[in-house]
ZAMARGU-4260 file (C-alpha; in steps of 0.2 Angstrom, whole numbers, plus 5000, padded with zeros to 4 digits):
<rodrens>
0) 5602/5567/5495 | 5593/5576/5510 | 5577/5568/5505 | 5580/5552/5504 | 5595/5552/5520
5) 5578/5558/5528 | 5567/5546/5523 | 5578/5531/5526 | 5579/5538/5547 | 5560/5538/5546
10) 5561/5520/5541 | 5574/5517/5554 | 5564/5523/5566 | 5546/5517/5563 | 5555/5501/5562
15) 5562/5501/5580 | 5545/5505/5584 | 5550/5516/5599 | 5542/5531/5591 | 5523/5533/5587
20) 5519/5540/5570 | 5537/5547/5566 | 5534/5561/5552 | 5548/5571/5543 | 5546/5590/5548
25) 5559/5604/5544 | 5571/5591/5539 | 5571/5582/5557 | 5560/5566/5561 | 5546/5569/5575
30) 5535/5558/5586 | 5531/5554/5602 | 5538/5538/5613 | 5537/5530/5627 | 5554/5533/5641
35) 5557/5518/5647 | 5565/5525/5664 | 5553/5536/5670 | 5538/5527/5662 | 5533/5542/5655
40) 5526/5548/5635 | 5537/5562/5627 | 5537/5571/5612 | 5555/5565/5601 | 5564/5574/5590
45) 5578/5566/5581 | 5589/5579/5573 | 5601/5574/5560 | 5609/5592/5558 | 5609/5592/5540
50) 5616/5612/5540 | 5630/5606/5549 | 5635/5588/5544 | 5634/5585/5526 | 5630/5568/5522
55) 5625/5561/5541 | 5624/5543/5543 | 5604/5537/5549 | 5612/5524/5560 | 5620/5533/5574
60) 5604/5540/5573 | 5593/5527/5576 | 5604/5519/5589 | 5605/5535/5601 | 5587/5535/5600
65) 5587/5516/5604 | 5599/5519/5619 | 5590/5536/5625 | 5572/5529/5626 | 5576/5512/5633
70) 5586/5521/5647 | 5582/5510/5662 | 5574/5516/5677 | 5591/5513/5688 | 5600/5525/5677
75) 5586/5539/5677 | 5584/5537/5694 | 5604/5543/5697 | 5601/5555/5681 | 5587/5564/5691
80) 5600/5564/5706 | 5613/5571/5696 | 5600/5585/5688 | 5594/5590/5706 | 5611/5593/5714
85) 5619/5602/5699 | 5603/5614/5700 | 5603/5614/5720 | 5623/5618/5720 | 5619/5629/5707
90) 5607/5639/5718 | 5618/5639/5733 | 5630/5648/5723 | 5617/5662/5716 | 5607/5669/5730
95) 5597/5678/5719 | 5590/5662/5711 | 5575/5657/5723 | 5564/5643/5722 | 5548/5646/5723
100) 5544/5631/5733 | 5549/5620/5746 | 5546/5604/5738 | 5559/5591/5731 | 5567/5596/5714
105) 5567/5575/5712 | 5551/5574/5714 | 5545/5591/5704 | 5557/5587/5687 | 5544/5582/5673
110) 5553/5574/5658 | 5544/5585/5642 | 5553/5581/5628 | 5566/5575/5621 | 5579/5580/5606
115) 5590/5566/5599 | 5607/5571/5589 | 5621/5556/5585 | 5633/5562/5598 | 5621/5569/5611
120) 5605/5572/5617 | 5594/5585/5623 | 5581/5582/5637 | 5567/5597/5642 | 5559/5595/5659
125) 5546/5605/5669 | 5546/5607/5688 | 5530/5619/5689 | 5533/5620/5709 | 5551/5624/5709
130) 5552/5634/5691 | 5534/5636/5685 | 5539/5650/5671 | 5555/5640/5666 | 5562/5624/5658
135) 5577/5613/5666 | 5587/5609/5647 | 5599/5592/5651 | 5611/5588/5641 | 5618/5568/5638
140) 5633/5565/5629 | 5633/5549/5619 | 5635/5538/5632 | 5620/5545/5641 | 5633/5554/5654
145) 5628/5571/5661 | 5636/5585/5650 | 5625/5601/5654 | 5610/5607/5664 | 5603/5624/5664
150) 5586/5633/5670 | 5580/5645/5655 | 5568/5654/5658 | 5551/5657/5648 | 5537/5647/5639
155) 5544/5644/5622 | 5552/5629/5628 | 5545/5613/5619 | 5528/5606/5629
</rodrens>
């Protein structure tokens, strides 16, 4: 049943035609796609969470994925605001939390990658300037609403 729940989000997905050369890997779907919003190429990940959900339906799937990388640039635009001035009051807060330098976090947020579940999605960013050995992990809920931002440090985060 894995296999062929697997195979038909694979279908789903090179269907839309959002994602480039969508493969099944480690029972996820993988590719690369183009964020309308930012204009910008990122590697997409669309996890079905087959250990947790046992017979997961491909469509919810496929239609976050739609709604995520169609995200217009009005709405990432006030995302990217949103991100920033979590992060900024979240720095005010924790005086031992520096930035390293004194350029716009707006300006510095790179969108990397992005993971797509059927109730949420996970968006990895870069700001080399204000966080060079770090990732900034977003999370949307299903309505592409704000949900979670945190700063983890290290260079395992996906490129």
């Amino acid at each position: 049943m894995t296999d062929a729940l697997l195979e038909t989000l694979l279908a789903r997905i090179s269907d839309s035609g959002l994602v480039d050369d969508p493969v099944i890997e480690d029972d996820m779907v993988h590719g690369r796609a183009r964020l309308v919003g930012p204009d910008a190429v990122v590697t997409v990940t669309i996890d079905p969470e087959l250990e947790d959900v046992p017979d997961p339906d491909p469509e919810p799937l496929a239609a976050a994925t739609t709604q995520l990388l169609e995200i217009s640039a009005t709405r990432w635009t006030a995302l990217i605001e949103e991100v920033a001035a979590e992060i900024e009051d979240a720095v005010v807060e924790d005086d031992e939390e520096e930035l390293v330098e004194d350029v716009d976090l707006r300006d510095d947020l790179e969108i990397v990658s992005v993971v797509v579940f059927a109730d949420a999605s996970l968006l990895s960013f870069r700001a080399e300037k204000q966080f060079p050995t770090a990732r900034v992990l977003v999370q949307l809920g299903e309505d592409l609403e704000l949900e979670n931002v945190e700063v983890v440090d290290g260079d395992d985060q996906d490129e």
